[in-house]
DRENTOR-441387 format. One record per residue: x, y, z of N, C-alpha, C in turn; residue in one letter. Coordinates in steps of 0.2 Angstrom, whole numbers, plus 5000, padded with zeros to 4 digits. Last residue first. Layout:
<atoms>
XYZXYZXYZA ...
</atoms>
This chain:
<atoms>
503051184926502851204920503151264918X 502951174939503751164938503851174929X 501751224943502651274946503351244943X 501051134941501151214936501751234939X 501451034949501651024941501551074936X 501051054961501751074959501851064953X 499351084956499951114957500451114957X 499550924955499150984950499651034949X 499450864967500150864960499950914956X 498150934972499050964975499550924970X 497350864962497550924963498050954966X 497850724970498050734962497850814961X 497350764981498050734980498250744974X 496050764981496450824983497050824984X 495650644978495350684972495950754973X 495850554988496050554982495950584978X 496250695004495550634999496050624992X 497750715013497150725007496850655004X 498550745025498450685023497750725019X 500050815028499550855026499150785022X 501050785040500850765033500250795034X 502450795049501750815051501250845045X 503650725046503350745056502350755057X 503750605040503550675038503250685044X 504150485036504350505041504250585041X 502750365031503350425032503550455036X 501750285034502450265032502750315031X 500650355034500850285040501250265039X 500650415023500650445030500650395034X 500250335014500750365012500950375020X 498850295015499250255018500150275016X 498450435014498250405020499150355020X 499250545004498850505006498850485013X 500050705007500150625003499550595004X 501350835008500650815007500650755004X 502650865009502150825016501550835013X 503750864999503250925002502750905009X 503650724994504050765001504150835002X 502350734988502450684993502850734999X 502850844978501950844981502250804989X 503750784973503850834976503350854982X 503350674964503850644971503750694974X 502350704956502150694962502550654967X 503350784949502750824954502550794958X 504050714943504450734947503850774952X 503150664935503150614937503750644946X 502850764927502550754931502550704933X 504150784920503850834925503250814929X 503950684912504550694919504350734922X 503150714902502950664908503450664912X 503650834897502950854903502950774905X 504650754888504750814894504250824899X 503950684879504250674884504450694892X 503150784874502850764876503150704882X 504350844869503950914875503550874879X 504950784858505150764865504850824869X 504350664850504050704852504350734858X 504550534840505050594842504850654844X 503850424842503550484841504150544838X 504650384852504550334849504150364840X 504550454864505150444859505150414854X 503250484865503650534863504350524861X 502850344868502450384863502950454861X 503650364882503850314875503550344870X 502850454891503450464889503850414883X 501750394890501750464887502550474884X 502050284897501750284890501850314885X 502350324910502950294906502550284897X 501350424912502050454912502550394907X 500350304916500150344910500850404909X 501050244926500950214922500750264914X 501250354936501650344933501650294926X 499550354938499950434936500450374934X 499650234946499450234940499450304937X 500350254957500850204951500250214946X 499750374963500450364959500550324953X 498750364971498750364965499250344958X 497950324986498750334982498750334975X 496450364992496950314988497550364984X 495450385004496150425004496550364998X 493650435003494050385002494950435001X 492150475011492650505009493350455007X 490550405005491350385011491750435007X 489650344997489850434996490150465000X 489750224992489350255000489150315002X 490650194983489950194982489550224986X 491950234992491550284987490850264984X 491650114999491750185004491550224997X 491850034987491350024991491250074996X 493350074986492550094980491950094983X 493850034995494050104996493250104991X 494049904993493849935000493850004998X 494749874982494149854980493849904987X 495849924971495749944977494749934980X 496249834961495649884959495549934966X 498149814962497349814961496949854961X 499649854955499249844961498649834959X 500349934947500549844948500149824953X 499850004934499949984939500149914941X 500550004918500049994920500449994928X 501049994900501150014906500550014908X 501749894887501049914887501149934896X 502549904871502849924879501849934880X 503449804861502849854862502849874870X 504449754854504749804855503949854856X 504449624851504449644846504449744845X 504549554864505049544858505049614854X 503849684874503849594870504449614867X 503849734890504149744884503949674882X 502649814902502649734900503049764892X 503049884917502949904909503249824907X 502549974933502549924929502649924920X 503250034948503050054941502849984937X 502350074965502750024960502650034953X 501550124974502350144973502650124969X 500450024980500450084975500850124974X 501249964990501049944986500949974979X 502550024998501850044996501750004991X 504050005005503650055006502650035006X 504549915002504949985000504550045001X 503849815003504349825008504749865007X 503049804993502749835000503149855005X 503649784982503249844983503349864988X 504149654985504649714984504149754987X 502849574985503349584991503849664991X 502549604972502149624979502449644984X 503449544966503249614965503149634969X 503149404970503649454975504049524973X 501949374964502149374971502649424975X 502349384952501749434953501849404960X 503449314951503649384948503049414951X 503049184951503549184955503649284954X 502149174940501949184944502149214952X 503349174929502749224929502349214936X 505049174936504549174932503849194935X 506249324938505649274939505149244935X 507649424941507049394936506749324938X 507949554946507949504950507249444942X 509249664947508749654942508649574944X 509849774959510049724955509449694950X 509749844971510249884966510449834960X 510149794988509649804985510149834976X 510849734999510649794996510249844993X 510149595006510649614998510349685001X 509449515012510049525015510449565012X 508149485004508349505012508749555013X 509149404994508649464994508549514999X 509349284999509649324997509549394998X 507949235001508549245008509049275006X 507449234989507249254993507549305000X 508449124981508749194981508149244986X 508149034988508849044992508849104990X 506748984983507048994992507649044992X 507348954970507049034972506949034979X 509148954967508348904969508048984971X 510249064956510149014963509348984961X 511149124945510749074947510849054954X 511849284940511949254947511249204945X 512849394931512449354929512349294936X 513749564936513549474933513049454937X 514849664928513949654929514249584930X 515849744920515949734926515249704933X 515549764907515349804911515449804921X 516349674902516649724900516249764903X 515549544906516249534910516349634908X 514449564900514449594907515049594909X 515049554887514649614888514649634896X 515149404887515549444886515649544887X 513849364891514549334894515049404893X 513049354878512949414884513549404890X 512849244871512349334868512849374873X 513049124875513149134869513149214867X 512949134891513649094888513649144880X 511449184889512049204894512849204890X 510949074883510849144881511349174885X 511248984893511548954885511349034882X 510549004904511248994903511548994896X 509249004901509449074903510149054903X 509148884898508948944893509448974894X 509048814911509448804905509648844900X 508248874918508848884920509348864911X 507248804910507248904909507948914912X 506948694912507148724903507448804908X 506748674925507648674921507648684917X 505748684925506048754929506748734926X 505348554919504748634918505548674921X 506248464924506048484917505648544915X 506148464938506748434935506648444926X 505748544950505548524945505948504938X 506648504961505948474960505548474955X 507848594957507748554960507548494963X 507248724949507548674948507548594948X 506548814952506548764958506648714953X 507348984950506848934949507148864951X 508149144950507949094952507249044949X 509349264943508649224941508449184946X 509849444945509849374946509249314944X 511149534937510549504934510249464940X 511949694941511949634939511149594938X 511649834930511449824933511549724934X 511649934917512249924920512149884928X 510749944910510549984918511349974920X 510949864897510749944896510749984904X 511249764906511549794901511649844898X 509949734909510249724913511049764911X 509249714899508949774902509549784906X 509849604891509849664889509649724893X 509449504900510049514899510149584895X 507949524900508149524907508949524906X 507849474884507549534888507849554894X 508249344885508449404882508349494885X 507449274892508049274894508449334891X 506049304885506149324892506949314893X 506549244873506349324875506449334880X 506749104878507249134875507249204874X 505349104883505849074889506449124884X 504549074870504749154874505149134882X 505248944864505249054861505149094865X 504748864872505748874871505548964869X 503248884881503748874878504448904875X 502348814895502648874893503148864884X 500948764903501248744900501948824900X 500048674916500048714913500548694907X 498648584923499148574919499448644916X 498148504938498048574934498548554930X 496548434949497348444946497448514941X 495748364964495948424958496648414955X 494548244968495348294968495448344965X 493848084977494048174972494748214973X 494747944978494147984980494148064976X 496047914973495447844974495047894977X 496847934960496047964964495947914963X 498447924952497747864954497447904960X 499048054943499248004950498447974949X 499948054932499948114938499848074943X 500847964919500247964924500448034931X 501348004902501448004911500948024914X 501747984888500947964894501447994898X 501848014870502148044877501548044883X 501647984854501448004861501847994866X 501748014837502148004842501748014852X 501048094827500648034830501048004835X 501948214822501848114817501648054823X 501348304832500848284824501148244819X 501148214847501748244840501448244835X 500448204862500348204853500748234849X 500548184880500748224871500848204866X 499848204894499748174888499948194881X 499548134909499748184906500148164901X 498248084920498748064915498948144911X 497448004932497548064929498148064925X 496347884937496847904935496847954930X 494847864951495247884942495847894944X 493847944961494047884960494147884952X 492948104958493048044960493447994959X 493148214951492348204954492648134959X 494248314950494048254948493648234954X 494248464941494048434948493948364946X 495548554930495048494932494748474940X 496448654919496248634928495548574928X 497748734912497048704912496948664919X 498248904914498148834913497448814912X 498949044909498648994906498648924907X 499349064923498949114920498849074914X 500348984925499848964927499349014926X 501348964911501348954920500448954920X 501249124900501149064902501049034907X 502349274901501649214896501849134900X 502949354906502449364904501949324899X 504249344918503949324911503249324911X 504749494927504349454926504049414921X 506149584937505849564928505449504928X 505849684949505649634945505449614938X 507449774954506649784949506549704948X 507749884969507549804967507049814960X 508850014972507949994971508049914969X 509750034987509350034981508750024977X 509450005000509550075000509650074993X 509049895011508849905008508749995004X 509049875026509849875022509649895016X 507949895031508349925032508949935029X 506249855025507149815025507749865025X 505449965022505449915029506149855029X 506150105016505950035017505850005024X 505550255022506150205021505650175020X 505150405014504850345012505250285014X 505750505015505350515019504950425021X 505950534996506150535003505750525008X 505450384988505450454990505750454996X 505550274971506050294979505650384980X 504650164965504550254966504850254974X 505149994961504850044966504950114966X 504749904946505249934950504949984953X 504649774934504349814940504749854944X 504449714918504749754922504549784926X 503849574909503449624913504149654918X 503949534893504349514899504249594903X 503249424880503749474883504049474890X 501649414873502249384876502749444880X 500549484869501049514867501649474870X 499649364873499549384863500049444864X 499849354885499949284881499849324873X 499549484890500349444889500349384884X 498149484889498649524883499449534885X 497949364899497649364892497949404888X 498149404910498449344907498349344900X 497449534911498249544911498749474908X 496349474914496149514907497249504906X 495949314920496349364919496449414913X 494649234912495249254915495649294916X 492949194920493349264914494049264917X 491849134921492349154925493049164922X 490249174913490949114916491249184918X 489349274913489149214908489649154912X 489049364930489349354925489449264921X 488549444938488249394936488449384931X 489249504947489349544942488849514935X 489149434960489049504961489149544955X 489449314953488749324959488649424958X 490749304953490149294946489649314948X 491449344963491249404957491149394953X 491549234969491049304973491049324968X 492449154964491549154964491149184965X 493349284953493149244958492549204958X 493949384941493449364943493549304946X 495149504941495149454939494649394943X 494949684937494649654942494749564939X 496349794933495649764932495549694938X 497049944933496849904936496249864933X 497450014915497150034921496949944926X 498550044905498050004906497849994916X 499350084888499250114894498550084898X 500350054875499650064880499850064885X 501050044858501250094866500350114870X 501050004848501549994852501650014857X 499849994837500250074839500650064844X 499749844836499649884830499849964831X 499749784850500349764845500349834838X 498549874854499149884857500049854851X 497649794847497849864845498549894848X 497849654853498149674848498149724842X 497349724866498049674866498149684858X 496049724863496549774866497249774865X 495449614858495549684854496049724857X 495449544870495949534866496049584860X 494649624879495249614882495749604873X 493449624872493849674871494249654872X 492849474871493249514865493649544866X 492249434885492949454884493349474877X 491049444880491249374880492149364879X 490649594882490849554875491349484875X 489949574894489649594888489949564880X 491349564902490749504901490249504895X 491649684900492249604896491649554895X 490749754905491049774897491449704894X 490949744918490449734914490449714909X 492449754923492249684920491449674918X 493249864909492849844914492549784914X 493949884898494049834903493749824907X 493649984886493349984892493449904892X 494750064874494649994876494150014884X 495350204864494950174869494650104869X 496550264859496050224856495850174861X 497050434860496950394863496550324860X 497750574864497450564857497550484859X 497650744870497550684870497550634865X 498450874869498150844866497950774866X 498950894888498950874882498350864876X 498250974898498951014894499250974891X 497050954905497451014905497851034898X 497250804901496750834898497150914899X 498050764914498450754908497850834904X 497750814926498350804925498450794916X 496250814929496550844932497350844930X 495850704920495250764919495750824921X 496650604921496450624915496150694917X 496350574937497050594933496950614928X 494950524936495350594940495750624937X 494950414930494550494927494950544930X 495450354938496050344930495650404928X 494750334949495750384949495850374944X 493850254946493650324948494550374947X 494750134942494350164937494050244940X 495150104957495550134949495250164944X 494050054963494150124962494750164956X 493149974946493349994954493350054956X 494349944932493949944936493749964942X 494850014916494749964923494349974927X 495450044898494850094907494850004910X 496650064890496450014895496050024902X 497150154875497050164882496550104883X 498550184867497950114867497550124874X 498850314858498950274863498450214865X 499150394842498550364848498750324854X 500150494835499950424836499850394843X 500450634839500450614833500050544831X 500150754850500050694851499950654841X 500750924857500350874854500650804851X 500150994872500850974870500450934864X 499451154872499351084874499751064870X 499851314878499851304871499951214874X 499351404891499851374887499551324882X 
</atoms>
């Protein structure tokens, strides 16, 4: 058959690990086949960041703003173990903090329902999506050890020389502290964002933050989100029959639990890489989850929401047979594909990424799946594949449905 084609490039984001071994796979074995490719490659890797003093990452990020639509593989956010192990110049921040802060916006997460697949939260019979802010909090802080005995201060300069002191606190022996920050513009995106999608899904909203400790960081954002509500979007849910729901983040936690599920839960930025997590797992898999960062300005950049799979590489470095789940990064490169073709007005290319996002639910509840798939299903008796022989069986059902 005749290769779907491709008018404007994709920003592709190689990672690292064993994601990085699954993002060849997928490519050689899924896309390559039966598209024209056409892609404006970034290597993430944390060699590659090191070498260029983390350049790339922000090239990436603002090729991504220049063609609107990336796609980015797991990468590895260095520790003190993986200065050692990658001997790396410093300790490199997160590649993902880094092309939120120059794309801003607001990270939307939502779980891949399969049959066969219950949740571990039994009531739990919709999907939960996390809307995530994507700038700022503590993926851009600053941080200090205080070596000793001191006062710590927290300190603003107005450019008419105006200052703002408040003391943090008197070290009478060492300590640590951190500062972060966020600002009114993208709190009002991210509000936006999360009422709009909401709207579009037909879907109620919830928001939480700890308001009620932190008495100015967490109340601009309840603030926001209300006066954006009242002024933009009040009127829209009442006519959709949708609402807008503020609690503490404890409470919407214990909500959650107990809720059904079938509602758009927004968080802030750190508060969202947690209980992503959370969601993922307890629907199942961690590698089950979609992810796609919208900004303001209308970029979409898709990625997995899970890590490097650092145990399984290490089995592959060893020439270990390894069994990794694929999916959320297949669906990562499906939700790209399939924007580029709206975005494009390409719709075959639309089209083959539903198709192939339909292969690998069918692959699954067919009973062929991974390892960690197979310790969660309810498939009497799964046909469990290496990762290379998983994405060949999507392979196949994606000719049969070609």
């Amino acid at each position: 058959m005749e290769k779907f084609k491709m008018t404007t490039p994709l920003v592709e984001m190689d990672g690292d690990e064993m994601t990085r071994i699954l993002w060849q796979m997928i490519k050689e074995e899924l896309l390559l086949p039966y598209i024209d490719l056409k892609t404006e490659y970034y290597d993430l890797g944390l060699e590659h960041r090191n070498e260029t003093s983390d350049q790339v990452t922000v090239d990436s990020a603002n090729a991504t703003l220049k063609y609107g639509v990336a796609v980015k593989c797991a990468t590895i956010t260095p520790n003190a173990s993986r200065m050692t192990e990658y001997h790396l110049k410093e300790m490199w921040k997160s590649p993902n903090g880094t092309i939120r802060a120059i794309l801003d916006g607001t990270v939307f997460r939502a779980p891949i329902l399969i049959k066969g697949i219950v949740p571990y939260v039994g009531n739990w019979t919709k999907p939960i999506t996390i809307a995530r802010h994507a700038y700022g909090d503590v993926y851009k802080n600053v941080e200090i050890k205080a070596p000793g005995p001191g006062r710590a201060e927290l300190v603003f300069t107005g450019e008419d020389g105006t200052e703002i002191r408040e003391t943090i606190h008197n070290f009478t022996g060492p300590g640590i502290l951190q500062g972060i920050h966020n600002t009114e513009k993208s709190i009002r995106g991210f509000a936006r964002a999360c009422f709009h999608y909401a709207v579009d899904t037909g879907q109620d909203l919830w928001f939480a933050t700890k308001d009620t400790i932190s008495k100015k960081y967490d109340h601009t954002f309840k603030d926001i989100f209300q006066e954006v509500y009242e002024a933009e979007y009040a009127e829209k849910f009442r006519e959709l029959g949708i609402e807008y729901f503020y609690t503490l983040i404890d409470d919407a936690v214990a909500r959650v639990i107990r809720s059904q599920g079938g509602f758009i839960w927004a968080c802030k930025n750190y508060d969202g890489d947690v209980m992503s997590d959370m969601v993922a797992t307890a629907y199942g898999d961690l590698s089950m989850m979609t992810s796609v960062l919208v900004s303001p300005s209308g970029v979409y950049e898709y990625e997995a929401a899970h890590g490097t799979v650092q145990r399984h590489y290490y089995k592959h470095l060893k020439g270990e047979e390894t069994s990794t789940n694929s999916i959320a990064t297949i669906f990562a490169w499906t939700g790209a594909l399939r924007k580029r073709g709206e975005l494009d007005g390409i719709q075959e290319l639309s089209e083959f990424a539903d198709k192939l996002e339909r292969a690998c639910i069918k692959t699954v509840e067919d009973g062929k799946m991974t390892k960690s798939l197979s310790l969660i299903s309810t498939c009497k008796n799964p046909v469990v594949l290496n990762s290379l022989d998983f994405i060949k069986a999507i392979r196949e059902t994606l000719e049969a449905l070609l």
